[in-house]
C-alpha positions as CSV (number, residue, x, y, z in Angstrom):
1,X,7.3,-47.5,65.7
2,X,4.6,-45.6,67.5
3,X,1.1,-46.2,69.3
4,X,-0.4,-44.9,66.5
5,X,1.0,-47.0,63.8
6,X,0.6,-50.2,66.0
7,X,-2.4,-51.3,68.2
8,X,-1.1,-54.4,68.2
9,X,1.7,-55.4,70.4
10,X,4.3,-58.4,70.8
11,X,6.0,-59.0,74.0
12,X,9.7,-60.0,73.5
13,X,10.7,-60.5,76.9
14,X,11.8,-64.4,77.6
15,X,11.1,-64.6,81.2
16,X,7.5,-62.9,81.0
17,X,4.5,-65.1,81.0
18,X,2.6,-63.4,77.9
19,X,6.2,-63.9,75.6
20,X,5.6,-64.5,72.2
21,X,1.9,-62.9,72.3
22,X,0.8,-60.0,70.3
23,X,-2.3,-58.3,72.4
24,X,-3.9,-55.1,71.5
25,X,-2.5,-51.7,73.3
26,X,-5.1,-50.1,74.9
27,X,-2.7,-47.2,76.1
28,X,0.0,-45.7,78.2
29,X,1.0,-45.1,81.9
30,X,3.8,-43.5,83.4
31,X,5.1,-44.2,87.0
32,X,8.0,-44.1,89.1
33,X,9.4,-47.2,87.0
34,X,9.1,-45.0,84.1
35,X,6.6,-45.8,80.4
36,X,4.4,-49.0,80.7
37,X,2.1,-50.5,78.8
38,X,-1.3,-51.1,78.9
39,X,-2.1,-54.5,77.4
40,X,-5.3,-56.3,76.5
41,X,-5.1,-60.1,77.4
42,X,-8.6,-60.9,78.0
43,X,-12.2,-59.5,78.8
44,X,-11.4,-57.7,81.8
45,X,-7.3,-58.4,81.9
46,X,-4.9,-55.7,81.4
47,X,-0.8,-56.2,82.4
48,X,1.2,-53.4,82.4
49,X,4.3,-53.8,81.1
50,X,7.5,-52.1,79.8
51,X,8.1,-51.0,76.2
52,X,11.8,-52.2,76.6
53,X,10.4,-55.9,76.6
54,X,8.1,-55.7,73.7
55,X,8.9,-55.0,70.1
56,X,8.2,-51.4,70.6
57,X,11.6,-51.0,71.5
58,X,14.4,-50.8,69.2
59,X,16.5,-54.1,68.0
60,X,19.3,-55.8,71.1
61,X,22.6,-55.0,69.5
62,X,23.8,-58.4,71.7
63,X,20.4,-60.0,70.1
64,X,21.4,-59.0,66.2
65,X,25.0,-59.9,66.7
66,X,23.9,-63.2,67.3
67,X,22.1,-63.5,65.1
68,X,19.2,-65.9,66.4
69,X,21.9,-68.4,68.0
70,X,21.7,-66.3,71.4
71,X,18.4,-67.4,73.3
72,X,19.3,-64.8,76.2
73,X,21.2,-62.2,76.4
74,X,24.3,-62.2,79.0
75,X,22.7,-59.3,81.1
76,X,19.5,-61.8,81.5
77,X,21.4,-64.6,82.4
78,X,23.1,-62.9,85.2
79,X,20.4,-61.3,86.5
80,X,18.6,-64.9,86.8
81,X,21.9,-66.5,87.9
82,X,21.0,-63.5,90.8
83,X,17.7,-64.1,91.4
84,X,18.6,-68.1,91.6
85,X,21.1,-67.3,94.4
86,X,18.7,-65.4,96.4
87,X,16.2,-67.7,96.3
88,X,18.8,-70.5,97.3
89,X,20.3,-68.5,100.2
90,X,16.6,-67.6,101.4
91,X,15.7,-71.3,101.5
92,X,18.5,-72.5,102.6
93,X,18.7,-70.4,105.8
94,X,14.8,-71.4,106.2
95,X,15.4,-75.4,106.0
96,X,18.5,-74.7,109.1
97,X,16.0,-72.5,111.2
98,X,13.2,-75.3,110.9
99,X,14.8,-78.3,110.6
100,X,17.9,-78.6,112.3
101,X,16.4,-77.3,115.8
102,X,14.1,-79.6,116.2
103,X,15.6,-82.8,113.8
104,X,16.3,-84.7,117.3
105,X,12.4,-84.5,118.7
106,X,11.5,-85.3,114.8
107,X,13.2,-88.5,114.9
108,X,12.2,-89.5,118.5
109,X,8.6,-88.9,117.6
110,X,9.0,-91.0,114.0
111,X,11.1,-93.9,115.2
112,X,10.1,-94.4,119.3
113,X,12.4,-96.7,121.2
114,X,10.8,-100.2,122.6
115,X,11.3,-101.3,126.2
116,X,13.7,-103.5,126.8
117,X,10.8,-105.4,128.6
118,X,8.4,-104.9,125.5
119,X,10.6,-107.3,124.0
C-alpha cells in the first residue's frame, strides 16, 4: 500500500493515544529514527508517527498466527514489562531519598509529645 493509493491512515499501534483512528496523511519525513508520518488530527495538529505502527505496514506474522486471540504481541509486552520496571525502580529510589531521611522529624512534627505537666 502506498501514499498514493491511501490518504487515509489507521494507526494500529496499542499503546499510542490516536489507536484505532484513521486520519488523513498529509506527508512524509525522514529523521535519524528513520520514515514517519505526518498525520492530520485536528485543525492545526499534526503527530508524527511510524509507518511500522499504522496499517501501512505489512501484516504481524505473531498478530495472524493468532488469529485475533493475541491483544499484544510478546515483543510489546516485554518492552512494557521494561518500561514498568524502570518506572518502579525510579520511584522507588525517590520515596527512600525523600522519605526515609526525614520520616523521624515528619512524625515529631505530626504527633508532638505533651508535657508531663500539661497533663
Amino acid at each position: 500500500m502506498t501514499l498514493a493509493d491511501e490518504d487515509l491512515v489507521l494507526v494500529t499501534h496499542p499503546f499510542h493515544p490516536l489507536f484505532a483512528q484513521q486520519l488523513p496523511c498529509v506527508g512524509r519525513r525522514y529523521n535519524r529514527h528513520g520514515e514517519r508520518l505526518l498525520l492530520q488530527a485536528g485543525d492545526a495538529v499534526i503527530w508524527s508517527v511510524p509507518p511500522q505502527w499504522t496499517d501501512l505496514a505489512g501484516k504481524d506474522p505473531e498478530l495472524v498466527m493468532g488469529e485475533g486471540r493475541a491483544v499484544l504481541r510478546f515483543s510489546d509486552l516485554m518492552e512494557l514489562a521494561d518500561l514498568v520496571g524502570r518506572v518502579s525502580d525510579k520511584s522507588a529510589q525517590m520515596g527512600a531519598k525523600t522519605c526515609k531521611g526525614n520520616y523521624a522529624a515528619i512524625v515529631r512534627r505530626i504527633t508532638p509529645q505533651e508535657r508531663q505537666g500539661d497533663m
